[in-house]
N, C-alpha and C positions, 0 to 999 in steps of 0.2 A: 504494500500500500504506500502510495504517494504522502506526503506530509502535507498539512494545509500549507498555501500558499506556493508552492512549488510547480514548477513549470513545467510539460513536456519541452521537449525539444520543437524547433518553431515556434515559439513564444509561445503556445494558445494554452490556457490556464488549464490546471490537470484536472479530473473529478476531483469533487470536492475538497479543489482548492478556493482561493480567493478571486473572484471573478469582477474586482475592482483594477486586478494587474491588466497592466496595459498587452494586448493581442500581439504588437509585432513588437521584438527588441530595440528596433529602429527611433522608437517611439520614448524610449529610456533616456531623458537625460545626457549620464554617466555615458550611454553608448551610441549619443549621436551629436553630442557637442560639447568640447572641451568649455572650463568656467574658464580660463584665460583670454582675455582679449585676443582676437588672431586678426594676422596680417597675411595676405596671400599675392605673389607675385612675382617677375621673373629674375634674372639675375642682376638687374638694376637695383629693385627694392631689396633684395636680402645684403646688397651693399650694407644700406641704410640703417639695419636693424641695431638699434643698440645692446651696449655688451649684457644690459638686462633682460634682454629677450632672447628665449629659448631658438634657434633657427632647425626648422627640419629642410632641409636640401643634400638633393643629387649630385650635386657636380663642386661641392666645395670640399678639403681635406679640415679646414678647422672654420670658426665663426669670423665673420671677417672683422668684428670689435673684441674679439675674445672671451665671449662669453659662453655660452652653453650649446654645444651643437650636436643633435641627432642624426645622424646619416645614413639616406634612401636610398633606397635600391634604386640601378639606375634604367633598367628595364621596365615598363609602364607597370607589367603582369606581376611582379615581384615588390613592386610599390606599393599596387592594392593589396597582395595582402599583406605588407606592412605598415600599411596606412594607419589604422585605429590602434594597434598595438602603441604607434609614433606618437597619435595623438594625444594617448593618456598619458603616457611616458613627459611628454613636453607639459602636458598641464599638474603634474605630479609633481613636475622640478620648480615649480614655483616662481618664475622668470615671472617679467611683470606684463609678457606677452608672446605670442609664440607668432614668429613668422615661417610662414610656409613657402619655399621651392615652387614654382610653376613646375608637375610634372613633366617627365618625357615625356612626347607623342608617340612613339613608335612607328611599326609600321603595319600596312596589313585595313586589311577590317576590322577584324579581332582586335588587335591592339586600337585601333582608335576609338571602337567601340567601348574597351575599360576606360583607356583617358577621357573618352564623355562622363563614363560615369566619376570616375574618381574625379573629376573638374565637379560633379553636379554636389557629392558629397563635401568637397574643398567648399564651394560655395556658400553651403547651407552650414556649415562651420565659421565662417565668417561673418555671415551677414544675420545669423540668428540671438 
């Protein structure tokens, strides 16, 4: 038997669990938007990031004010699924903002296909 409040798998609330928990994960706070202020943009903005701001980026070896730096995969497919793990990692360190990397595009369908999505998730992290 399941415990109250406990989820199957795919979010949907188990029998007789709590059926006030939210249906999709997505819809979770904790697992759809860092509490950090976030900044998203290409390798001009993460210039700018100050040393107090967490930076997630691809193509840099350290932060460019020497401050906190998380470092993406530079593959679009390998980004997504280090994306949310990044996310909470940057909002976890306490920086007074986290700026984000414009991902690769790749190539392909497939790959531009995740970088729509992973762009649609960046977005909604930002602007939320």
């Amino acid at each position: 038997a399941r415990a109250a409040g406990r989820e199957r798998e795919g979010g949907v609330p188990a029998p007789g669990g709590d059926h006030q928990a939210p249906r999709r994960p997505g819809l979770v706070r904790a697992h759809s938007q860092p509490r950090t202020a976030t900044v998203l943009g290409g390798s001009h903005a993460r210039a700018a990031a100050p040393a107090s701001a967490i930076v997630l980026a691809w193509s840099l070896g350290s932060h460019p004010n020497r401050g906190g730096l998380i470092a993406m995969p530079r593959t679009i497919s390998a980004y997504a699924s280090a994306m949310y793990c990044a996310l909470h990692e940057a909002d976890r360190a306490q920086g007074t903002q986290i700026w984000i990397e414009t991902p690769p595009e790749g190539h392909g369908d497939d790959e531009h296909a995740i970088h729509a999505a992973v762009m649609e998730r960046l977005h909604r992290a930002v602007h939320a």
